[in-house]
N, C-alpha and C positions, 0 to 999 in steps of 0.2 A: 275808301276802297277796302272791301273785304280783306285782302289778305294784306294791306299796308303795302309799304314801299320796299323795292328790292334790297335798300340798305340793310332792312333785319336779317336778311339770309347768310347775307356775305359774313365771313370771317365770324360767326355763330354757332350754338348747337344748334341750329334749327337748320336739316337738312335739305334740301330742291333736289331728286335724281334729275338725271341728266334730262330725259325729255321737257321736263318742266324747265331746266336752265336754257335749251335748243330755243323752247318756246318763247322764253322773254325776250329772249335776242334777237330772234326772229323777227318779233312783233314789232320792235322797237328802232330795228332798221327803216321797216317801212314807214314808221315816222317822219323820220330825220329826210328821207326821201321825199315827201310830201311837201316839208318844210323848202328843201333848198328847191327843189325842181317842178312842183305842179301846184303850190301857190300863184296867184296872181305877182304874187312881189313875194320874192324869196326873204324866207326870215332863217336868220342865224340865233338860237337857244342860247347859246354861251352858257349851262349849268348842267349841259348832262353829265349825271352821278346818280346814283344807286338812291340816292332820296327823295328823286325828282321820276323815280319811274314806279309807277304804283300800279297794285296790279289787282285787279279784277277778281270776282269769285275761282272763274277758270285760271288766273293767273296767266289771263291776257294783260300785258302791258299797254299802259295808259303814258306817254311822257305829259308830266305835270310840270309846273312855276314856269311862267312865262315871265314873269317880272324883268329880270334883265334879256332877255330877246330885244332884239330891233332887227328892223326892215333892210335889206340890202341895195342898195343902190348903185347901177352900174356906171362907172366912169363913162365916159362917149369915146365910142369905138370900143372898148374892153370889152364888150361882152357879157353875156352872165355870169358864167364859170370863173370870171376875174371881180367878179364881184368882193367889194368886204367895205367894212365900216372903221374908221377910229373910234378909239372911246378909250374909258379909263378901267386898267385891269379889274375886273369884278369877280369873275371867277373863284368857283374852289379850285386852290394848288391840288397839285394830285391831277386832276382831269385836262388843266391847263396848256394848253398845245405852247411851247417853252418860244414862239415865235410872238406871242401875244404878250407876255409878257417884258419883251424887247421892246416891238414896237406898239403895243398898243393896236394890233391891229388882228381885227379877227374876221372871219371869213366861213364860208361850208366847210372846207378842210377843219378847220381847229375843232368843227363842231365834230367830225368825224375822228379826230386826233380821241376826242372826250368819249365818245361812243366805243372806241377800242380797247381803254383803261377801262370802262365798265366791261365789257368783253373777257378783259384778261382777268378781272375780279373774279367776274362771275366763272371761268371756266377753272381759274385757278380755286379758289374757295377759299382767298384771304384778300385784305385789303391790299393797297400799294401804299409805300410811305411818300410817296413822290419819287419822281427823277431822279431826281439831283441826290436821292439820300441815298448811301453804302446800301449794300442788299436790299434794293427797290426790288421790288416788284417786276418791273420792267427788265431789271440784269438778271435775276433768275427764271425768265423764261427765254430771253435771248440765250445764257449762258447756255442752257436745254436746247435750244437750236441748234447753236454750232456744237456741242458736243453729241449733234443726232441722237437725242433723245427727251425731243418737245412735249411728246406721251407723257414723262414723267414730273412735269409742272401742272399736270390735272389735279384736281382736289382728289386727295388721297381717300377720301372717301368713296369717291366714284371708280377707284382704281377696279383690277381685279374681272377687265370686260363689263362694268358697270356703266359704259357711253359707248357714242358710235365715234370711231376713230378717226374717220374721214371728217367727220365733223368738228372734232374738236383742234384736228391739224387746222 
């Protein structure tokens, strides 16, 4: 892909203004959607990260590495939306929905869990060190929540009226 994968952007000198960051995410939604809900048999990615989402001349988002993907199979009677698989942690930590790594057991949600961490990267404009680690990622945009001021975990670069605000809420 022309412009490589969204990993190069993040936490980088190399800049995305905000509609180009709007746009990846955007794009990248409608994926994950595809996958769990308008396949024939709903597949769970298990890898989305910033490496795995490659982007197009436009910087249309492409979700790449199917390799660990598998098929969803619904229990009898559960439904689709109960849908998930066992299997053995495979995942990058970091993206990891912290349920999966208990049991073993992953699902749309955890793919959704990993879709959010690229999210907060991408809106934030640095990596996450994981959960679980002192000054994640995760506890400084929460911490910006409850202290009513979410605005201020944007990439300092975009600050200054440089994004749409509704959007990045």
């Amino acid at each position: 892909m022309p412009n490589g994968s969204l990993d190069r952007y993040i936490g980088n000198n190399i800049f995305l203004n905000w509609e180009t960051r709007f746009k990846i995410l955007s794009g990248l939604a409608p994926a994950l959607l595809y996958l769990h809900e308008e396949c024939s048999s709903p597949v769970v990615h298990r890898d989305v990260k910033p490496n795995n989402v490659m982007l197009d001349s436009d910087y249309t988002a492409r979700l790449g590495d199917f390799g660990l993907a598998r098929l969803l199979h619904s229990g009898q009677g559960q439904g689709r939306d109960k849908a998930s698989v066992t299997t053995m942690v495979a995942e990058t930590p970091g993206y990891l929905a912290l349920e999966v790594s208990y049991i073993g057991r992953v699902s749309q949600e955890s793919n959704v869990y990993s879709y959010v961490m690229v999210v907060l990267e991408t809106v934030c404009g640095r990596r996450s060190k994981g959960i679980m680690e002192e000054n994640s990622l995760v506890d400084m945009v929460w911490r910006s929540y409850e202290e009513g001021v979410i605005l201020s975990a944007v990439d300092s670069r975009l600050q200054d009226g440089k994004f749409e605000e509704g959007q990045a809420r």
